[in-house]
N, C-alpha and C positions, 0 to 999 in steps of 0.2 A: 357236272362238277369236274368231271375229265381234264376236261379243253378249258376251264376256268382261267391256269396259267396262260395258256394258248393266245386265251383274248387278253388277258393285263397285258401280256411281250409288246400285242399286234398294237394296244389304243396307248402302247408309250410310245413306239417307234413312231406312230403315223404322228403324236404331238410333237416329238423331235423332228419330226421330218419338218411340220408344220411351221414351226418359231423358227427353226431356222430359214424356211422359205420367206419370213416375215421379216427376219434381218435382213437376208440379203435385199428387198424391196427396197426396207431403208436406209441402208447403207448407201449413199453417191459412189456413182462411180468415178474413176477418174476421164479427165479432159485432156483429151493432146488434141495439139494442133498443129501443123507442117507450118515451116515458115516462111511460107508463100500467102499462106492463109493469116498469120500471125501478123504478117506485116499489112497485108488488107485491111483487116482487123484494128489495129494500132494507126492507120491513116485517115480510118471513121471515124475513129473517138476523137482524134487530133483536129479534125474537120467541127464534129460538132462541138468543142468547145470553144474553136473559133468562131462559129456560127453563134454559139450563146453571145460569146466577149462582144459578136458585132452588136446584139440586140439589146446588149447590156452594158454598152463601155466604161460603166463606174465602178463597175462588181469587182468588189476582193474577195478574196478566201479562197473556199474549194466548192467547188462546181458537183454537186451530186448529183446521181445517176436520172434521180428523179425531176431536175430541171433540164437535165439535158435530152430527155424521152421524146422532146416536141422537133431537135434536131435529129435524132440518133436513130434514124431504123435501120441504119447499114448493119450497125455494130450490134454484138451477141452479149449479152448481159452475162451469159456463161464465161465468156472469152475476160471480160472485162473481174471478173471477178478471183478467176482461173488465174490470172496473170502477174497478181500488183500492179494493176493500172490504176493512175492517180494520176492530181492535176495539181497546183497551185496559181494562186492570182496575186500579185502584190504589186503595190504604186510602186512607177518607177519615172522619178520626175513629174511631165504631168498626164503620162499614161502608165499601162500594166507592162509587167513582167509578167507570159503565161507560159508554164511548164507542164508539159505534160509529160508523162513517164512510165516505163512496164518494163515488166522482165519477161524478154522475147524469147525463144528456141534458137540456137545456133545459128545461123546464117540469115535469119531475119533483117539486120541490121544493114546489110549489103540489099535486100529485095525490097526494104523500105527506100533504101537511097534510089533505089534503081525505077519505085511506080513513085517518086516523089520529085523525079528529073534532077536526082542529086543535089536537095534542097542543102542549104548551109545550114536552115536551125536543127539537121537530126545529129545526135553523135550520141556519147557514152556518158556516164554519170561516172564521176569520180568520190562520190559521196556529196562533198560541199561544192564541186565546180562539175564541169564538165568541156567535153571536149569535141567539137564539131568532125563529123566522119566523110563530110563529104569531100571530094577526089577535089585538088587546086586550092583547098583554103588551107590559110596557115593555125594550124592544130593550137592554137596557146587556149587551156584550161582557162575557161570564164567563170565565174561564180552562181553560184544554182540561188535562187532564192527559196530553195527548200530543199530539206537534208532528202535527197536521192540513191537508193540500196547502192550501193558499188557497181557497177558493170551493167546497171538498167538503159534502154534505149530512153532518149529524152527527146524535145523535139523544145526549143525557146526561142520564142518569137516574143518580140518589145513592138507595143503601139506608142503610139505620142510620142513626144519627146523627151 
């Protein structure tokens, strides 16, 4: 009867111990990623949604992760989630407007340009327009066919005419 306290202290502590070891299980942790990695990253998903649009040249809307699974082993479903990565498809004329877009790490934007041989379609989101970043092109804001966060990297490519 002594040690009775003894063991109530010992079988709270060890449940406290226990539920907390339980949360932190499931609690996520957080995702960083360098922006070297970021832009890798953002070049997959950009890749396989052009790879869908080829297989699929009528497609409007948005492209879910689970159509694009049969393109996409580059890219990490983590990264993609982690990020605001999102797409849009809308007729334009008698082909698409395809937008793709994320919100990258700091210097991303420049090491996309630089593994994408300084494509014309990457630049910045303006919210409704956006604005091409690569180095010789003349900067005039173009219009997004989907409302894009402020300062997201985008990448817009037009098929058809």
């Amino acid at each position: 009867m002594r040690y009775l306290p003894l063991l109530v202290v010992a079988i709270a502590s060890a449940t406290g111990a226990y539920i907390a070891s339980i949360q932190q299980m499931v609690q996520p942790t957080s995702y960083t990623v360098s922006s070297a990695a970021a832009a890798s990253q953002f070049l997959a998903y950009r890749s396989a949604v052009m790879a869908f649009m080829n297989s699929n040249p009528g497609y409007t809307g948005v492209i879910q992760p689970s159509q694009l699974a049969v393109y996409a082993p580059q890219y990490s479903p983590t990264f993609i989630s982690s990020n605001g990565v999102g797409n849009a498809v809308t007729p334009s004329g008698s082909g698409r407007l395809i937008t793709v877009y994320a919100a990258l790490p700091a210097g991303a934007l420049q090491t996309v340009l630089a593994q994408s041989n300084n494509d014309a379609s990457v630049g910045v989101s303006n919210g409704n327009t956006w604005t091409t970043a690569a180095t010789g092109m003349n900067a005039v804001p173009q219009p997004l066919n989907v409302t894009v966060p402020l300062g997201n990297l985008v990448s817009v490519v037009k098929t058809g005419n």
